[in-house]
C-alpha positions in Angstrom: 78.3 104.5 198.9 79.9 101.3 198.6 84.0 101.2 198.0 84.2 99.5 194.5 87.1 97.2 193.7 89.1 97.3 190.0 88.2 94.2 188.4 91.8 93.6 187.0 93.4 93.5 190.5 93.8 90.1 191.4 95.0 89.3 195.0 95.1 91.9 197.5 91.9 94.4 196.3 92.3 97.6 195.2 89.8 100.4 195.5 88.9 101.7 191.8 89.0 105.0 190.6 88.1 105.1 187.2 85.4 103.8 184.8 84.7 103.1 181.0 82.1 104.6 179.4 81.7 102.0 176.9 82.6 98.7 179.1 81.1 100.2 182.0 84.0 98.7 184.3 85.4 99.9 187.4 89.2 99.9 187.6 92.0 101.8 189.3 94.4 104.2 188.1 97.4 101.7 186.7 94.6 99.5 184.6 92.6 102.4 183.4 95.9 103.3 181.7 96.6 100.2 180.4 92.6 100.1 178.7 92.9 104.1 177.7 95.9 102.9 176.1 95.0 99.1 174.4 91.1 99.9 173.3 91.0 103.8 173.7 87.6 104.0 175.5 86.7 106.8 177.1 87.3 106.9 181.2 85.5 108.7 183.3 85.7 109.3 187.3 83.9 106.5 189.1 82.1 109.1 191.6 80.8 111.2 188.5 77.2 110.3 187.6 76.8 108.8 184.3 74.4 111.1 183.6 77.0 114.3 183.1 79.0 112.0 180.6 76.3 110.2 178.5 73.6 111.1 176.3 70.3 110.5 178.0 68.6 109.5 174.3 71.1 107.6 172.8 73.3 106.2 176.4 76.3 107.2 174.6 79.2 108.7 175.7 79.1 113.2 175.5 82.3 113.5 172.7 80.7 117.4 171.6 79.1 120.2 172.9 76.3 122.9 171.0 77.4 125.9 172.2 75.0 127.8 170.6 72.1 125.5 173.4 75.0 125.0 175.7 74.2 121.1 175.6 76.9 118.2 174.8 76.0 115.9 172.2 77.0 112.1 171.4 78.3 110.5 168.1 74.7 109.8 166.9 73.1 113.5 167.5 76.6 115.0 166.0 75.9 112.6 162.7 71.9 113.3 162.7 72.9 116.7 161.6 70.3 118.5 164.2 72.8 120.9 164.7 74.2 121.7 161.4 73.5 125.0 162.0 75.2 125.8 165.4 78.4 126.1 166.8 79.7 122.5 167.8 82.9 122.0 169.1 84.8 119.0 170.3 83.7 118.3 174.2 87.3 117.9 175.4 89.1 120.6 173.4 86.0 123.3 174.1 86.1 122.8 177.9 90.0 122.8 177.9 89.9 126.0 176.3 87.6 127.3 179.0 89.2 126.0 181.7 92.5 128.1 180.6 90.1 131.0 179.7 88.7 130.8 182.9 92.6 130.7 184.4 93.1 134.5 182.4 89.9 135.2 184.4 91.4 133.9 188.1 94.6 135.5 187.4 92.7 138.7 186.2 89.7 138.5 189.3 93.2 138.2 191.8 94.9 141.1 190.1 91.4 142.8 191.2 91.2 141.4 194.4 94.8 142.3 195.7 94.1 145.9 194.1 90.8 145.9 196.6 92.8 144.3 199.1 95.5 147.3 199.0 92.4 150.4 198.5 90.8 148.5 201.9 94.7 149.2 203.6 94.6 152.4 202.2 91.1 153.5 203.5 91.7 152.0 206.8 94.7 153.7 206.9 93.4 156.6 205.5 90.6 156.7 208.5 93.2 156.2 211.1 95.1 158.9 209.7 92.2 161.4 209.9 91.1 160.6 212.7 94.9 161.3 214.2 94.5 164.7 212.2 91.2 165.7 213.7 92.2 164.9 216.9 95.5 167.1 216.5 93.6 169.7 214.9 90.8 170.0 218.3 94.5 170.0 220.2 95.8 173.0 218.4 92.1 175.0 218.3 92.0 173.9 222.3 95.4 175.2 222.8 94.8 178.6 220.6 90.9 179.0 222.8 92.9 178.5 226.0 95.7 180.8 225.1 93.5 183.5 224.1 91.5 183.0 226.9 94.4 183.6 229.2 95.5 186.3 227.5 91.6 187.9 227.8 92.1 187.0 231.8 95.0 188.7 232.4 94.1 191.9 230.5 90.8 192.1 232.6 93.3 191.6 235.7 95.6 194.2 234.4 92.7 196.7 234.0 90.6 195.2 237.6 94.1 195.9 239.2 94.1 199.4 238.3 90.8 200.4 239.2 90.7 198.9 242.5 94.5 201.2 242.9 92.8 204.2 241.6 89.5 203.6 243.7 91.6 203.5 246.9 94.0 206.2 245.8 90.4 208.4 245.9 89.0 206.9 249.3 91.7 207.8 250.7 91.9 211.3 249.5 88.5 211.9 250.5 89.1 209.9 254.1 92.0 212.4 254.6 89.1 215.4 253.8 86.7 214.3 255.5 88.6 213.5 258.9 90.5 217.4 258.6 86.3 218.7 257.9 85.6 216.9 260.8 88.0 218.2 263.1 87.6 221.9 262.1 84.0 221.2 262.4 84.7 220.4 266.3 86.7 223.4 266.3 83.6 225.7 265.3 81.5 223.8 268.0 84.0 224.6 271.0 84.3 228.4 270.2 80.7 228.6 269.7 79.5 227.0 273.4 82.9 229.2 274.7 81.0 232.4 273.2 78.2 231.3 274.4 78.9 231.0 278.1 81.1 234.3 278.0 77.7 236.0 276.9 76.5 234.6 280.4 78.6 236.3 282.7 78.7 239.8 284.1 79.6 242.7 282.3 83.3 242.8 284.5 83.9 239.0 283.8 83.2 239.3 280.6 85.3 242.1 279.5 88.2 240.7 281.2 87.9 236.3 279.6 87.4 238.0 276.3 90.9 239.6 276.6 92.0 235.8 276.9 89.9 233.9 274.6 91.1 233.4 271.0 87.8 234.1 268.7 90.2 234.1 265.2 87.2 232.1 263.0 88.4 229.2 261.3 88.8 230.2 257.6 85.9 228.3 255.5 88.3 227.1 252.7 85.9 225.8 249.6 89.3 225.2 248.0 90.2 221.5 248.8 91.3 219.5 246.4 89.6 216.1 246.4 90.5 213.3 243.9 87.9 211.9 241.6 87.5 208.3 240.2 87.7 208.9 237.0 86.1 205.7 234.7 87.1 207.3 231.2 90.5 206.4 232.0 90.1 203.4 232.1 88.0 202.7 229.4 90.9 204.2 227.3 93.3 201.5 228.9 91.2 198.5 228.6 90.7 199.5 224.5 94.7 199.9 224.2 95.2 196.8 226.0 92.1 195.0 223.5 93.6 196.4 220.5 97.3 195.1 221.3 95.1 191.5 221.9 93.6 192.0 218.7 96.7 192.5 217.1 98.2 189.0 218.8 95.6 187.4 217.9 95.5 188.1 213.9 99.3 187.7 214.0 98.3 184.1 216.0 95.8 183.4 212.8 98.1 183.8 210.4 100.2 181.2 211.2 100.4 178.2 209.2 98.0 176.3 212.3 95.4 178.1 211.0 95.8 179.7 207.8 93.4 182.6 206.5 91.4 181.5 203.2 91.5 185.2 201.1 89.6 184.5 197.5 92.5 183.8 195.0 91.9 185.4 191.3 90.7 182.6 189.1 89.9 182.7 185.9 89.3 180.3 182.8 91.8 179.5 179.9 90.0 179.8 176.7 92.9 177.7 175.0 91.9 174.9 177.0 88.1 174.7 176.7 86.2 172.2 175.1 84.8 172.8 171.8 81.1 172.8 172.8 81.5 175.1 175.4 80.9 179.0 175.7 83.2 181.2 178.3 82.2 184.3 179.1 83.8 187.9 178.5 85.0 188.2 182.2 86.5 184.5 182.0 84.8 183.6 185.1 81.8 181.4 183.5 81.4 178.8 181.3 78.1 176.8 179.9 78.2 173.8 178.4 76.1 174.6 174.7 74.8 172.5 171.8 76.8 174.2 168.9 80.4 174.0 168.6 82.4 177.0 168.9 85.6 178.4 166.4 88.6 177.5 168.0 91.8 177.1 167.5 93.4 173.3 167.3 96.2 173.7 169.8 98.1 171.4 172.3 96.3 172.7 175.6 93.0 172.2 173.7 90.4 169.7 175.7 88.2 167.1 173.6 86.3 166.3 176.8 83.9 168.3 178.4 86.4 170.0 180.5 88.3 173.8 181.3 91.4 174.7 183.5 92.1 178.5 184.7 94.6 180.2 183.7 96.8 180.2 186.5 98.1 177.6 188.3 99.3 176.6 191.6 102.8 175.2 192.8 103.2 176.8 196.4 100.7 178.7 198.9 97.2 178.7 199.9 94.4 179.3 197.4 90.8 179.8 198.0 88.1 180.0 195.2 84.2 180.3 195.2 82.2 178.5 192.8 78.3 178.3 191.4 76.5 175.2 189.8 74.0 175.3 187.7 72.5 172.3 185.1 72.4 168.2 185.3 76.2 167.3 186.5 79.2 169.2 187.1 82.4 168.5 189.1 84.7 170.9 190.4 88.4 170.8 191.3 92.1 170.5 190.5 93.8 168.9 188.0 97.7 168.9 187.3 99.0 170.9 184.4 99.7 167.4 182.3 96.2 165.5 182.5 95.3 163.9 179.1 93.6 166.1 177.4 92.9 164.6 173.6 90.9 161.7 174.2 87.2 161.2 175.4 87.5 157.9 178.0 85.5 158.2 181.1 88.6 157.8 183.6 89.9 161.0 181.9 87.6 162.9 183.9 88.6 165.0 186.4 88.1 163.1 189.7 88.5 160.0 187.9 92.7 159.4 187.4 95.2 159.6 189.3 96.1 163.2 187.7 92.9 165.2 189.1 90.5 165.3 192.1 87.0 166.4 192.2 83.8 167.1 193.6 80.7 166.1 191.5 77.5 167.9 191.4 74.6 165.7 189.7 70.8 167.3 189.1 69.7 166.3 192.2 72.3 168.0 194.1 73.6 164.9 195.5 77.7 165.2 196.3 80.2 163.4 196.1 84.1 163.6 195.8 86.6 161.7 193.5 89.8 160.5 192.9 91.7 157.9 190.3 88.0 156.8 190.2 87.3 156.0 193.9 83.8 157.8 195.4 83.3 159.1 198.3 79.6 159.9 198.3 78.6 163.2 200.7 75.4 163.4 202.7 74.1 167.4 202.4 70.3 168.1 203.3 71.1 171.9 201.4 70.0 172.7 198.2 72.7 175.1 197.7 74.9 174.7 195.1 77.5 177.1 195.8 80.8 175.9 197.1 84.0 177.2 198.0 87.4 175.0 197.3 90.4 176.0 199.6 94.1 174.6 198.3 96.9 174.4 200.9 100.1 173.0 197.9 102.5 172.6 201.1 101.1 171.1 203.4 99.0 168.5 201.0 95.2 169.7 201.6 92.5 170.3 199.0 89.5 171.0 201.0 86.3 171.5 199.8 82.8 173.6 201.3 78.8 174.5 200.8 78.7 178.0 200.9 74.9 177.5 202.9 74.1 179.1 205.9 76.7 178.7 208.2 79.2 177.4 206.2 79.5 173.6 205.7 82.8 171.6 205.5 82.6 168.9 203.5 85.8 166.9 202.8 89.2 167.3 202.8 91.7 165.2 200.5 95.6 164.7 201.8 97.7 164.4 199.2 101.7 165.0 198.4 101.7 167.2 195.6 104.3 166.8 192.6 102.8 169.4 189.7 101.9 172.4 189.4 97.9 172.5 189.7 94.9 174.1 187.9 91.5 174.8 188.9 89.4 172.7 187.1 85.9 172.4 185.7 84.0 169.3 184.1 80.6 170.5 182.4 78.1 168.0 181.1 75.1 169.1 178.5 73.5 172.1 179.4 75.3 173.0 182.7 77.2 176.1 183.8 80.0 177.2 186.4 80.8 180.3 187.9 83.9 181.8 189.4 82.8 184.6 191.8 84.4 187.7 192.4 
């Protein structure tokens, strides 16, 4: 496009930046001033099309805008009256309104974007940080394998070391045997070719070697005492030195490495269930139902669809079993001052700060939550039984399909601050229970 000149400028040109909507002249930024001022026409940047600033019917200059039809209209459509009826607006004073509107919106779509921002850190962090605890974890179970291995080495040693000392202990009793046999054996041969050869000669010789020879018989002594390998023995030692193993190894398993998940007694507070929903005698099931049920207003009293237990947890290691049944659960933990009287989504469990969940919808898909972020959970099991396992300490709330074998399915880490309470969240229809 061709550099236009201000009219006005006399002398040394100057490029022009502005032009009148009603004159139709280019000028630059000092004159256009000086005409908004004198005649107060309306200016308009020169690179702008005129068709974005003037009416296409009547070539004058856009001074309102419809907003009903989203259109701008001149001073002749405005006074025609076509739009008596609609929302019209001054042009200027609408879109300055929008444009700050729209600066609430940037400063509101920035707060959003730094909060993603920081949840991206978080979850890269996060990964980094499990991937550093799985990789510590395969260390320790590596280092317990190889420890107990050793120990299963030496105690086959031990118990190889003993049998190959008894087993020579008994060869060479029965070498020792067996070489004194043999020589009385020889013994027995010599006197018999000596009796032999006496019974040869002649009456007179006879009568007088005998007088010499020494025909004592070698006593045939059945009494010997000859060691036997004796294999009971050692399957006595090799089951003491296995049950000393077995008692390492369960005091090795109940360390905090690896600590043992024993089924924690849970059961529902009544005080805190929600209106519509029915809890069993035993306090170990509840089912969400369409009537409401007499109960007492109280503080502890839910107005969601929700139900703690009774107990809660501050210290320790806590494991619970739970069934599904219906269109959408979730399952959980929730500390002891979640909001309880009103109805908003994001006072779900799973979805605030104050809880953390897994959700169960109709078609068994999984997922966990927390202060409203998904983690969705690929399962190709239809069971619907799963086992929650609490470590308070050390910061672990683990959760598991109870399918055959077992399935792990995610672990949150987390520094707990409140006491905590199992917690259920039943929509219309559905039912959880506690087992034994």
């Amino acid at each position: 496009m061709a550099a236009i000149r201000c009219i006005y400028c006399l002398g040394t040109p100057v490029l022009a930046s502005k032009t009148c909507a009603q004159c139709g002249t280019p000028m630059c930024d000092n004159h256009a001033t000086a005409h908004k001022n004198g005649v107060n026409h309306d200016l308009f940047d020169l690179n702008s099309s005129s068709g974005e600033w003037q009416c296409s019917q009547h070539k004058e200059v856009l001074k309102y805008y419809c907003t009903s039809e989203s259109v701008g209209l001149c001073q002749t459509c405005y006074n025609k009256g076509e739009h008596n009826n609609h929302s019209v607006e001054v042009l200027d004073a609408f879109a300055a309104k929008r444009k700050t509107s729209l600066k609430t919106d940037i400063e509101r779509l920035n707060d959003m974007k730094d909060t993603k921002e920081k949840l991206i850190k978080t979850m890269k962090s996060h990964k980094r940080a499990q991937k550093l605890k799985a990789q510590a974890v395969s260390w320790r179970v590596t280092d317990q394998v190889t420890t107990i291995t050793d120990q299963l080495r030496n105690t086959r040693c031990k118990v190889d070391n003993e049998i190959k000392s008894s087993k020579e202990e008994v060869l060479l009793s029965v070498d020792a045997v067996t070489q004194k046999l043999e020589g009385e054996n020889a013994d027995l041969h010599n006197k018999i070719e000596l009796i032999k050869d006496l019974c040869e000669q002649n009456n007179f010789t006879f009568l007088n070697r005998i007088q010499e020879t020494d025909l004592t018989e070698i006593q045939n002594n059945t009494d010997r005492k000859i060691q036997i390998f004796n294999g009971a023995a050692f399957s006595v030692m090799l089951h003491k030195e296995l049950l000393e193993f077995a008692d390492t190894l369960t005091k090795r398993m109940l360390k905090v490495d690896f600590p043992k998940m024993e089924t924690s007694e849970i059961t529902l507070d009544t005080n805190t269930a929600y209106y519509k929903m029915y809890i069993s005698h035993d306090l170990r099931s509840a089912v969400h139902t369409e009537n409401r049920h007499a109960r007492d207003v109280g503080p502890e009293r839910f107005k969601s669809r929700h139900v703690l237990s009774k107990c809660s947890f501050s210290s320790g290691n806590h494991y619970w079993e739970v069934d599904v049944k219906g269109t959408q659960c979730s399952i959980g933990v929730a500390y002891d001052n979640i909001e309880r009287k009103r109805t908003r989504l994001d006072l779900r469990i799973g979805y605030n700060t104050r809880s953390w969940s897994l959700s169960v919808d109709v078609e068994s898909k999984l997922s966990v939550w927390h202060n409203h972020v998904e983690t969705e959970i690929s399962t190709d099991s239809p069971v619907r039984a799963f086992g929650i396992f609490l470590e308070y300490s050390t910061g672990r709330l683990s959760f598991y399909q109870l399918c055959d074998p077992i399935r792990y399915l995610y672990t949150f880490t987390v520094t707990f601050t409140r006491p905590l309470h199992a917690a259920f969240f039943l929509n219309e229809g559905s039912r959880v229970t506690i087992r034994n």
